[in-house]
C-alpha positions in Angstrom: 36.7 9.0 12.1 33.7 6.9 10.7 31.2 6.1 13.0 30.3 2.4 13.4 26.8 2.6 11.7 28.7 4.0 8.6 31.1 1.5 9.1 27.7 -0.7 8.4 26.8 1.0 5.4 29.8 0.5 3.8 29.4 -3.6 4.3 26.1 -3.6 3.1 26.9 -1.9 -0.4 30.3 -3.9 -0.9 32.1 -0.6 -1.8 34.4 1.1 0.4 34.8 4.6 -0.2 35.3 7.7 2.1 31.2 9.3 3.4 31.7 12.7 1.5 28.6 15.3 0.9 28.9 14.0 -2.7 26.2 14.6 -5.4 27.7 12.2 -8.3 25.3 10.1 -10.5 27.4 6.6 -8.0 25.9 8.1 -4.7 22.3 9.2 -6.0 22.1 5.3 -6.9 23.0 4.2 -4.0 21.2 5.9 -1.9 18.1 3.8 -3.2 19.8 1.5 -0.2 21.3 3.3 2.4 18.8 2.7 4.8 21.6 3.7 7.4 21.0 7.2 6.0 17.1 7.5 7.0 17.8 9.5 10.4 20.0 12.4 8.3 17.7 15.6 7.1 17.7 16.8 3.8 19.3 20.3 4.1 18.7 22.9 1.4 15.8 20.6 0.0 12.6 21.4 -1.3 11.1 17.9 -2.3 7.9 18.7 -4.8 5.5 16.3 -6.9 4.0 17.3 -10.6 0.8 15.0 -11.2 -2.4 14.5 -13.2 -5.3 15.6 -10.5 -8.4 17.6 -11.2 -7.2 21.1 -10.6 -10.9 22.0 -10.2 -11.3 19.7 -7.1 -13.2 17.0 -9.3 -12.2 13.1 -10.2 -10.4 13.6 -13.5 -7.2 13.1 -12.3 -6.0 11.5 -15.3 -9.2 9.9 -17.6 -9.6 12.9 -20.1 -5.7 14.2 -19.9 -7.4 17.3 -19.7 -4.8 17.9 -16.4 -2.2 15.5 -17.2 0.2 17.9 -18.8 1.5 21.7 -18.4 1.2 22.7 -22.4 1.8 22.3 -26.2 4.6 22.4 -27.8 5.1 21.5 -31.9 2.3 19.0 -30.8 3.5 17.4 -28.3 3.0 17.5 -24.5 5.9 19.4 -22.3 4.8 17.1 -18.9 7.3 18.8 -16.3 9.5 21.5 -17.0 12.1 21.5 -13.4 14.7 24.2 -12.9 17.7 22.7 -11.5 19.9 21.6 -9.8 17.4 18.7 -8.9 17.0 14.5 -8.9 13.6 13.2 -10.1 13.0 10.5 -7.6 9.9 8.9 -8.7 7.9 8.3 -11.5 4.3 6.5 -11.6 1.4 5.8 -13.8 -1.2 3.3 -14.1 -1.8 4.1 -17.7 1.7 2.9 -19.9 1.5 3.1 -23.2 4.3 2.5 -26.7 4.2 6.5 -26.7 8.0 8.2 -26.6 8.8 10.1 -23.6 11.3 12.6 -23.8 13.9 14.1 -21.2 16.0 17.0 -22.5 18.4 18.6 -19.9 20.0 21.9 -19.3 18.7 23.6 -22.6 20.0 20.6 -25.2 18.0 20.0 -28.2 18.2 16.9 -28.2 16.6 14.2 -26.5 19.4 12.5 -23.4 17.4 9.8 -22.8 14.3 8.8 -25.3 12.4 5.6 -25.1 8.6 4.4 -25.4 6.7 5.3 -21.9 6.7 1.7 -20.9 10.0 1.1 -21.1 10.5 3.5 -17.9 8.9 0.5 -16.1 9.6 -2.7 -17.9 13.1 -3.4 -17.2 13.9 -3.9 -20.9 16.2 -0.8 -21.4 19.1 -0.5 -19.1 19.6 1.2 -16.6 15.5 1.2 -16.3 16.2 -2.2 -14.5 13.5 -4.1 -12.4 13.1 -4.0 -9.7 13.9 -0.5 -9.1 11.2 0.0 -11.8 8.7 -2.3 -12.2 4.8 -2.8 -12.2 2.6 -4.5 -9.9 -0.7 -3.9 -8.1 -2.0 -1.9 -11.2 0.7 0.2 -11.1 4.2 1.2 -12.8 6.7 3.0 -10.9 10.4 4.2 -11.4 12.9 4.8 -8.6 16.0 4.9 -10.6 17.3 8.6 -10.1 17.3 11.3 -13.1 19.3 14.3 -12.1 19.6 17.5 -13.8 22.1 20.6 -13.4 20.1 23.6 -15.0 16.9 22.2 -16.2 14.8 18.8 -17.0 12.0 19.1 -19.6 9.7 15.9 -20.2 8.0 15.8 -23.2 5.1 13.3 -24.2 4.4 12.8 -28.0 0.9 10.8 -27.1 -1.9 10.8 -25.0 -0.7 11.1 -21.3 -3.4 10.4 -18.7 -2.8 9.5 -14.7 1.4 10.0 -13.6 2.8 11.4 -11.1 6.9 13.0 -10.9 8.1 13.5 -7.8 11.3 15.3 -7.3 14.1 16.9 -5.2 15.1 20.8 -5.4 18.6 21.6 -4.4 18.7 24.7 -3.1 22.0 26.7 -1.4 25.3 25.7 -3.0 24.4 22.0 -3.9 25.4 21.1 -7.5 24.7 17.9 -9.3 25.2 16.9 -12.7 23.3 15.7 -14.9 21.9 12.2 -16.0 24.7 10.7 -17.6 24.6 9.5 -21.3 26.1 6.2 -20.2 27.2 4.7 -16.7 30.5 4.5 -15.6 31.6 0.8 -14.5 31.5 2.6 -10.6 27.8 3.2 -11.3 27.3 -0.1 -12.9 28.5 -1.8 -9.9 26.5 0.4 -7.8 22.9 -0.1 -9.3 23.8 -3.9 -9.5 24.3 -3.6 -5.3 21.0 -2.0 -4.9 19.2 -4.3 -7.4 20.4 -7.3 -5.4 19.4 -5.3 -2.0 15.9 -4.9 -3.7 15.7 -8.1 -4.8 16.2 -10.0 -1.4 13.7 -7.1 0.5 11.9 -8.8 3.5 14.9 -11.3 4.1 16.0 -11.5 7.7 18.6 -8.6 8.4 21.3 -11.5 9.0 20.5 -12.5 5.1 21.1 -9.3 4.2 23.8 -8.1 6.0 26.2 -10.8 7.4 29.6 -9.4 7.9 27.9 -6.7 9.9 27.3 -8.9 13.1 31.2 -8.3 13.5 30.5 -5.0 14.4 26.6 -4.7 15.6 25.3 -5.8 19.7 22.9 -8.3 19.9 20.5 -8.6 22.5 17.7 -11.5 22.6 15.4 -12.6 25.1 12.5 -14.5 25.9 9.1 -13.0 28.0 5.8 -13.9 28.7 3.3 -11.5 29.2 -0.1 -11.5 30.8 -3.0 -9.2 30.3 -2.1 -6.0 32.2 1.1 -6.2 32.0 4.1 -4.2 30.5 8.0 -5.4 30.1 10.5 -3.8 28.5 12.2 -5.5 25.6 15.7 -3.5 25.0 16.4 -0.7 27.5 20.1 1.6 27.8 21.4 4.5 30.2 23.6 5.2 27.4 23.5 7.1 23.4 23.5 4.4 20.3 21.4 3.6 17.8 18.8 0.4 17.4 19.3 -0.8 14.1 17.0 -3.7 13.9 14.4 -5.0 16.0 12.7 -8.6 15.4 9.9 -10.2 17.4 8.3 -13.2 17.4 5.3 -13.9 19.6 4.8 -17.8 19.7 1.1 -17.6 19.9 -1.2 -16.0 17.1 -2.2 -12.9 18.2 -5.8 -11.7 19.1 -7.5 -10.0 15.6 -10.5 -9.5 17.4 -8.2 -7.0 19.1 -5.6 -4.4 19.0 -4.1 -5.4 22.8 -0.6 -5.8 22.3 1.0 -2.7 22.3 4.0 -1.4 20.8 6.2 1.4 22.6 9.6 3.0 22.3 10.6 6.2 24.0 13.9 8.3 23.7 16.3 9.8 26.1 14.0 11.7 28.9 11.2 13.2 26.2 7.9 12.9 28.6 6.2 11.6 25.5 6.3 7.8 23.7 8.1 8.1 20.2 6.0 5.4 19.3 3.1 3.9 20.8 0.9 1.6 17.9 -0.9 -1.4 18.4 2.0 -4.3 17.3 -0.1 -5.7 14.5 -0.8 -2.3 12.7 3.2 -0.8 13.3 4.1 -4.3 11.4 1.7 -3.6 8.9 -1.1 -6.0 9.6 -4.4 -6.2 7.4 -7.6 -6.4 9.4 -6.2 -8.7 12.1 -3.6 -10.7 9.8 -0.4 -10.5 8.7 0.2 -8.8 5.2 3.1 -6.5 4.9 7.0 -7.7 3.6 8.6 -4.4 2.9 12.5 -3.3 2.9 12.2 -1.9 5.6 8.6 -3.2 8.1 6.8 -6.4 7.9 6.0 -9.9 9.1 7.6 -13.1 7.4 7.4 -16.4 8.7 6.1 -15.2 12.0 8.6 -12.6 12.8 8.4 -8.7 13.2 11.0 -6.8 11.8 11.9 -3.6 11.2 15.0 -2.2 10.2 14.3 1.5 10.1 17.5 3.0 12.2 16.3 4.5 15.5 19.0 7.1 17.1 19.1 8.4 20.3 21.3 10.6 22.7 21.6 9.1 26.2 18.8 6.6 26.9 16.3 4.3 24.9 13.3 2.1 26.3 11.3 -0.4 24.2 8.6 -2.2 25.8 5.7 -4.4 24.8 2.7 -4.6 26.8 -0.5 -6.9 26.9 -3.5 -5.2 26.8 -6.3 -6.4 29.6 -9.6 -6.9 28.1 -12.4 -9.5 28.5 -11.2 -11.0 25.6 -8.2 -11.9 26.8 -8.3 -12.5 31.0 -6.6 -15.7 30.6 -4.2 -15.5 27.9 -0.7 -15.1 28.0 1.9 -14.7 25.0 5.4 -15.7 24.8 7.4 -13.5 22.9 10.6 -13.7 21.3 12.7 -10.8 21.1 16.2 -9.6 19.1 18.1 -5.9 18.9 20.6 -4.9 16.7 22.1 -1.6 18.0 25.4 0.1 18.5 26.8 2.7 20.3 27.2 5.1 17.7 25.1 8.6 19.0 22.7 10.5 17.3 24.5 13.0 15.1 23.4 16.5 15.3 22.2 16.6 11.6 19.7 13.3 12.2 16.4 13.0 13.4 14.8 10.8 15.9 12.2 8.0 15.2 8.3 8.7 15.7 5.4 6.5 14.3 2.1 7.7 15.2 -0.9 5.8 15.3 -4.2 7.3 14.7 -7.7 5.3 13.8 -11.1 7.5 13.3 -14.2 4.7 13.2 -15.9 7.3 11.2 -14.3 9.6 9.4 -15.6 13.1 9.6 -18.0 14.0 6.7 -16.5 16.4 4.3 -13.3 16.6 5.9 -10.2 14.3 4.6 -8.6 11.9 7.1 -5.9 13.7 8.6 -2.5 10.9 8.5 0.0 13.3 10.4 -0.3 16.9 11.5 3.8 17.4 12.6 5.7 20.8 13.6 9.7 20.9 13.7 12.4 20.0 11.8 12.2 16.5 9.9 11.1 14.2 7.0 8.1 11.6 6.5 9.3 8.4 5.4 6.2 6.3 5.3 2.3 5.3 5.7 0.7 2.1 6.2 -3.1 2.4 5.8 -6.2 0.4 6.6 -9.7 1.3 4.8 -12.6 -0.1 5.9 -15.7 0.9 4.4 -19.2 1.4 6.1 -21.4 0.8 3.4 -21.8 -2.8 1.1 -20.3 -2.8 -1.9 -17.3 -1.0 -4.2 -14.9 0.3 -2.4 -15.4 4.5 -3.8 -14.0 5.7 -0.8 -10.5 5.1 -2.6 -11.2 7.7 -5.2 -10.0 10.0 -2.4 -6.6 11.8 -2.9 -3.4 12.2 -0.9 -2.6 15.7 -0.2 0.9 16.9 2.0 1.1 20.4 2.6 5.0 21.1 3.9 5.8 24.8 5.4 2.3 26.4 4.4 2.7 25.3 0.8 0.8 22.4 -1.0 3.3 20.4 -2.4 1.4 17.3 -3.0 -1.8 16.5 -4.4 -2.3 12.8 -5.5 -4.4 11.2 -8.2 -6.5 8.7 -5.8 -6.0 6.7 -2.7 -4.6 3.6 -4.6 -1.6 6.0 -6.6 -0.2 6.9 -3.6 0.7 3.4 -2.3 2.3 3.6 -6.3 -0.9 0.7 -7.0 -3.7 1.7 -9.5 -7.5 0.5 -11.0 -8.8 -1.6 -7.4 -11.6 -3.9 -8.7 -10.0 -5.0 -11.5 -8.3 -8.8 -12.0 -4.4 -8.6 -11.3 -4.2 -5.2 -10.0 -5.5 -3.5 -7.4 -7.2 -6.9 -5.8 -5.3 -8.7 -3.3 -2.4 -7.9 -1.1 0.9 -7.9 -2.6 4.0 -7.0 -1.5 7.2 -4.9 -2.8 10.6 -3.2 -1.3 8.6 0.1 -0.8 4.8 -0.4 -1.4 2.3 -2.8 -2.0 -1.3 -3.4 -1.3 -2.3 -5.1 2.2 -5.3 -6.1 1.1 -8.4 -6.1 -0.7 -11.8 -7.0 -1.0 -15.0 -5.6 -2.3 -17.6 -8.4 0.1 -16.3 -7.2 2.8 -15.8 -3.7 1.6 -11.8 -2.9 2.8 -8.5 -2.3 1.2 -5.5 -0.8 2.6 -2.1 -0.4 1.2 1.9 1.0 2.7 4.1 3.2 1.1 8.1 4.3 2.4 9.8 6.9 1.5 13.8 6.8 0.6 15.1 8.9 -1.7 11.9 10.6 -2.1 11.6 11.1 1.7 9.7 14.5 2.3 11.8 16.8 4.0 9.7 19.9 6.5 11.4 22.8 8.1 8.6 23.3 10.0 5.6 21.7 9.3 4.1 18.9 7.5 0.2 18.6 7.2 -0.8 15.0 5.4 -3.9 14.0 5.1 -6.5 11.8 2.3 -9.8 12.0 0.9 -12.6 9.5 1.4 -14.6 9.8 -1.6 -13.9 11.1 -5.4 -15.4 14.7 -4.0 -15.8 16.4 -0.9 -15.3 13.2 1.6 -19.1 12.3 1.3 -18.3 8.6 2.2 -17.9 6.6 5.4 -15.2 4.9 6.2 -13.5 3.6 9.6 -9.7 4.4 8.6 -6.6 3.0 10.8 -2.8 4.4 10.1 0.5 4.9 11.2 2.7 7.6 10.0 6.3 6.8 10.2 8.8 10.0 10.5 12.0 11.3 11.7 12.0 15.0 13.5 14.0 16.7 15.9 11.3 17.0 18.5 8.8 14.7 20.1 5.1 14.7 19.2 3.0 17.1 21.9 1.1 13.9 22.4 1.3 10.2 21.3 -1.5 8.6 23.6 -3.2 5.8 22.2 -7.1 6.3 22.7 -9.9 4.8 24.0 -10.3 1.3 24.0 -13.1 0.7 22.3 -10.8 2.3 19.1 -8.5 -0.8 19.3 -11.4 -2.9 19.1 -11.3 -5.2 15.7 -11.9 -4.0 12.5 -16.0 -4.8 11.6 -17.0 -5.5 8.2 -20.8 -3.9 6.6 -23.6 -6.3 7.9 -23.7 -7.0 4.0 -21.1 -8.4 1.6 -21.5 -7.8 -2.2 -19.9 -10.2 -4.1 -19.1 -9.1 -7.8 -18.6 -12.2 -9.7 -15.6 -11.1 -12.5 -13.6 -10.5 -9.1 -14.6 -13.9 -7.4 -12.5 -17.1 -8.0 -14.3 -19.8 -9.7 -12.9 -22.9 -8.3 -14.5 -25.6 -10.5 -16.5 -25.6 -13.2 -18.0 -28.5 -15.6 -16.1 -29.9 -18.5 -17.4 -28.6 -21.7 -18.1 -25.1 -20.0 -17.4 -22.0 -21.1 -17.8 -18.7 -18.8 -17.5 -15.2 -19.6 -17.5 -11.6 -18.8 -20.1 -9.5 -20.6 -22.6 -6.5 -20.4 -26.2 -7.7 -20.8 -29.2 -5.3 -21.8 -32.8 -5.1 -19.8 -35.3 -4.8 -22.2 -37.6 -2.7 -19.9 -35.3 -0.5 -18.6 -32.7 -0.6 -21.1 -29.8 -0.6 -18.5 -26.4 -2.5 -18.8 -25.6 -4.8 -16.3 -22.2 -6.7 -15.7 -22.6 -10.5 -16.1 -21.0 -13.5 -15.3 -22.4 -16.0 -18.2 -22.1 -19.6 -17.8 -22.4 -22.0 -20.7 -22.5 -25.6 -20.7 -24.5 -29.0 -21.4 -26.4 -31.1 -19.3 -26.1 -30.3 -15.4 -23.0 -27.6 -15.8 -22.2 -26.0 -12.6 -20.1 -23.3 -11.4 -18.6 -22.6 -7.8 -17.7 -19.9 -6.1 -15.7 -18.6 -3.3 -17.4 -16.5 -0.7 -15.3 -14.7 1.8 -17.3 -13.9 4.9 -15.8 -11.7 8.1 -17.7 -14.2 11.0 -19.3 -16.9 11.9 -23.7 -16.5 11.8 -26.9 -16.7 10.0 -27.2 -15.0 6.7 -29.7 -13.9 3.8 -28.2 -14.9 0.3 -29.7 -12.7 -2.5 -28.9 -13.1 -5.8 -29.0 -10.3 -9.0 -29.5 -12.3 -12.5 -31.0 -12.3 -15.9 -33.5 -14.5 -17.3 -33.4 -14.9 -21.1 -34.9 -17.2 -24.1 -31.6 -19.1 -23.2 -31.9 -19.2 -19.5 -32.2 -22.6 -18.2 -33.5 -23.6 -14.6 -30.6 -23.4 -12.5 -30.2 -24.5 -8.8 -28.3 -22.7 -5.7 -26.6 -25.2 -3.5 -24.3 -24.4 -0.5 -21.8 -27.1 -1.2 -23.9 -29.9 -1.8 -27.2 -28.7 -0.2 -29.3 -27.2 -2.2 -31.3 -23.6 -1.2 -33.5 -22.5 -3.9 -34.9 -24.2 -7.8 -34.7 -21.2 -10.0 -36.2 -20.4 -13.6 -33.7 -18.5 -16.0 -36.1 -18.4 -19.0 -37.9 -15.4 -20.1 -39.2 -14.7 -23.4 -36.7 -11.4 -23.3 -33.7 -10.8 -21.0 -35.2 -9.6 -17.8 -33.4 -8.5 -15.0 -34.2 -9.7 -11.8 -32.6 -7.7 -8.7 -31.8 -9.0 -5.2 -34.2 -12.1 -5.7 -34.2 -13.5 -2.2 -32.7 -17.0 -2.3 -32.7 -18.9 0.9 -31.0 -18.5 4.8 -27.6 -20.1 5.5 -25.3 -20.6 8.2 -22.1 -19.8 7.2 -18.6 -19.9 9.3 -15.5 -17.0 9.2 -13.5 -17.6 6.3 -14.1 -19.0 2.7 -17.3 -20.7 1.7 -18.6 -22.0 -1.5 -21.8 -21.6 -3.4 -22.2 -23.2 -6.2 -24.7 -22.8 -9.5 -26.2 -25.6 -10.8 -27.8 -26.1 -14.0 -30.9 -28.2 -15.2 -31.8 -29.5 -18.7 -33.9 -27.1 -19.8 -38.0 -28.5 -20.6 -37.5 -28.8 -24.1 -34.0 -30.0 -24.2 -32.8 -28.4 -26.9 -28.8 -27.3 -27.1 -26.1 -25.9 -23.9 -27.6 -24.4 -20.9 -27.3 -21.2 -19.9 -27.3 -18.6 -17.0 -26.3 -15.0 -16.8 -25.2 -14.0 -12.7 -25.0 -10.2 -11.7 -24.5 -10.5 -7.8 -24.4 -12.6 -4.6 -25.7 -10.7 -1.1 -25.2 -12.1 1.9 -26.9 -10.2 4.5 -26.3 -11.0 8.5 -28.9 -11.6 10.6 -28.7 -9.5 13.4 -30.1 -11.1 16.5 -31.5 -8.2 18.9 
């Protein structure tokens, strides 16, 4: 007899077909969507991941190729050679190119599926179809399954530099067969399912699944809470599942603090299954709301998550308010629905944990440990927050993933940004704001205020542990030589609770804090006006004395051209401005205003192009948010031709009252 929650798997793919242990080419597809299938462990499976790092514990993971392939062969590069039975599950790379990639299975000489490397991520050559591939935050991924029976062999006939394959071993008396040279209209229908699925990620689980209220509880309520207090939000004496949870507080909450709490606990284990800070388990960024995933996020004000949570006789899920000084006369109304049934926990499933962990500085030459976990079970996701110590680019996510599973490395990423399946952070429509996907995105990012942070789940490429999974992630290129204030939650399903889930002391929930000094690099900063007849550009510029290269932002234009430019700040207060630039025989006197103030007359002529670093410039008072300064330039004493001014940096530093 089919258990209710299967009952709502089978309404959320449109197909209604018998649950079988099946391995065809229709189920692998489909399991791109089963979120109902989360809880269940991958028996006999030994889930791996080929990539591009530095094997010699450097920062070419990917620049030279020197790692990025296994060998030669009649010139070409063999990238993966996988002994089967096996499903790749993932495929990503920042660096695409028209080169052919090859995949030959089970021995054939010829080529079952051939196309240029981009084409695994463009959505141009069925069934490579977006968004189950696509590319975004700097990075190209592919989801769409590639079994093998006996063997898989990629071949590259280019230069390959940064990928990563991860991929499923079947071990025991699993079979599968291989990719198939064309799709059956069964598997037609069943990609199309999961492409719509994908398509509408971050809807409302009523959007997504309406038939399946027929057969699904609903609970809502309504409570207010004061500081100090605790009130439970969906509470049974009896086995089921939660199936979706959605809350809405009707007040902003605090981002100066982490004080509403988070908590769900299952059947009589004397520990919390999870026990986060609301705002970072919904995949906040740095006190606002950032993450719309498939399966966790915020949209339009309310928490969701979807992520099935089963239990065997008893479930409590609470929320509770946090007493600070911050908050002694607050209260928040909150909003509150369950989906759940009574369908148990089946013996072959796993129970719900998210642990929360936060480490204000991260211990020198030691990566950040995500999750240290012992039993049986499988990690299906991270949500990270980076904030760095120190002004300036954001090096710290050079570092690499690594997840060691039953004593064995199994993992070893390519940088911080890979592993959240992004790529190149600093650069202009990739890695550079927060953007979200189905399974990934970036939460946020910003080199002023010197954080980034980014979420990744894990469906079919869920990493399965018969005993023990180690994850953890490097801050730095080398040796984890740089500070940064990391917060996380790991999301997994295991078969025993964690020997402690305590959240820590309360000065860890405090906000987030930003360096005492933003860097602003101009290619990254919006220019929000500039003068007609302008011209701006991107450019290296040459010291004379020195010699040395420096970035510019050039501005060209006649008479008084100006330029302005956004300036994000983390609070209100006094600050320094500073400002890098060049003088030149084109410079022309230029003038810094705030808005329409001016700060500082400057000089941009020099007989040869002179760099001038960290010029002090004037104090300001500026307020949380987005401000403007804007450039300003003056006819130049002799008159002649456009004006011109070459920008490096802007330095706001905060004055510190003792």
């Amino acid at each position: 007899m089919k258990t209710l929650f299967f009952k709502i798997g089978l309404i959320f793919f449109f197909i209604s077909r018998t649950f079988v242990c099946s391995a065809d080419y229709k189920d692998q597809i489909l399991k791109l969507a089963r979120i109902d299938l989360l809880p269940y462990f991958q028996g006999q499976t030994v889930v791996k991941q080929i990539s591009s790092y530095d094997t010699t514990g450097g920062n070419d993971d990917g620049f030279s190729g020197k790692y990025s392939y296994l060998r030669k062969e009649n010139g070409n590069l063999v990238i993966a050679e996988l002994k089967g039975p096996g499903v790749i599950q993932r495929i990503w790379t920042p660096t695409p190119s028209n080169d052919t990639i090859q995949f030959f299975f089970d021995g054939e000489k010829t080529p079952r599926i051939e196309l240029k490397f981009i084409d695994l991520f463009s959505g141009e050559k069925y069934p490579f179809s977006r968004p189950v591939v696509g590319n975004e935050v700097g990075g190209y991924y592919c989801y769409l399954p590639i079994p093998y029976q006996n063997s898989c062999k990629i071949v590259f006939k280019g230069k390959m530099q940064f990928h990563q394959v991860l991929y499923r071993e079947l071990k025991g008396d699993k079979t599968i067969s291989s990719f198939p040279k064309k799709l059956s209209k069964e598997e037609d229908e069943a990609l199309s399912s999961v492409i719509k699925v994908w398509k509408n990620s971050g809807e409302n689980i009523r959007t997504l699944l309406p038939s399946m209220l027929e057969n699904v509880k609903t609970v809502s309520k309504s409570v207010v809470l004061k500081p100090g207090e605790m009130k439970s939000i969906f509470s049974t004496t009896s086995g089921g599942r939660v199936v979706g949870i959605e809350i809405k507080p009707q007040l902003l909450l605090n981002s100066e603090f982490k004080d509403l709490i988070f908590r769900a606990r299952w059947d009589d284990e004397p520990v919390a299954a999870i026990n986060s800070p609301l705002s970072d388990f919904f995949g906040y960024a740095f006190g606002k709301p950032s993450m719309q995933s498939m399966l966790v996020g915020v949209k339009d004000g309310t928490h969701y998550c979807y992520m099935p949570m089963p239990f065997d006789k008893k479930a409590n899920i609470e929320l509770e308010f946090l007493k600070s000084p911050l908050n002694q006369s607050a209260e928040i109304p909150v909003n509150v629905t369950v989906y759940y049934t009574d369908s148990k926990r089946a013996s072959n499933e796993g129970k719900l944990y998210a642990e929360w962990k936060r480490a204000k500085k991260a211990e020198m030459g030691k990566p950040y440990l995500i999750l240290n976990k012992t039993g049986r079970g499988h990690y299906v996701g991270t949500a990270l927050q980076a904030q760095g110590l120190n002004s300036g680019m954001t090096v710290f996510f050079e570092g690499d993933d690594v997840c060691t599973v039953d004593g064995e490395m199994r993992f070893h990423g390519t940088g911080s940004e890979d592993y959240f399946n992004g790529g190149w952070y600093a650069l202009a429509d990739r890695w550079d704001q927060a953007f979200s996907l189905p399974v990934h995105g970036c939460l946020a990012y910003s080199i002023p205020l010197a954080h980034t942070g980014g979420y990744r789940f894990l469906l079919t490429d869920k990493i399965s542990f018969e005993r023990e999974l180690n994850m953890t992630i490097e801050h730095g290129p080398e040796k984890n030589q740089i500070p940064v204030d990391y917060t996380s939650v790991a999301y997994y399903y295991c078969d025993r609770p964690p020997v402690s889930n305590n959240l820590p002391a309360m000065e860890l929930l405090e906000k987030v804090k930003s360096p005492n000094v933003q860097e602003y690099w101009l290619a990254l900063l919006p220019v929000k006006a500039f003068s007609y007849g302008a011209s701006i550009s991107y450019e290296d510029c040459k010291d004379a004395k020195s010699g040395r290269n420096y970035e510019v932002f050039r501005l060209t234009a006649p008479g008084d051209g100006f330029a302005k430019f956004e300036l994000e700040v983390p609070s209100n207060g006094e600050y320094k401005l500073y400002m890098s630039y060049f003088k030149g025989p084109d410079g022309s006197p230029f003038e810094v205003n705030q808005r329409q103030i001016p700060v500082k007359r400057m000089d941009g002529y020099a007989a040869e192009n002179t760099f001038v670093e960290k010029e002090y410039i004037g104090s300001l008072f500026i307020k949380e948010g987005t401000n403007t300064i804007t450039l300003k330039m003056k006819d130049k004493p002799q008159n002649s031709g456009k004006n011109m001014l070459m920008v490096h940096r802007i330095y706001l530093e905060k004055i510190v009252n003792n």
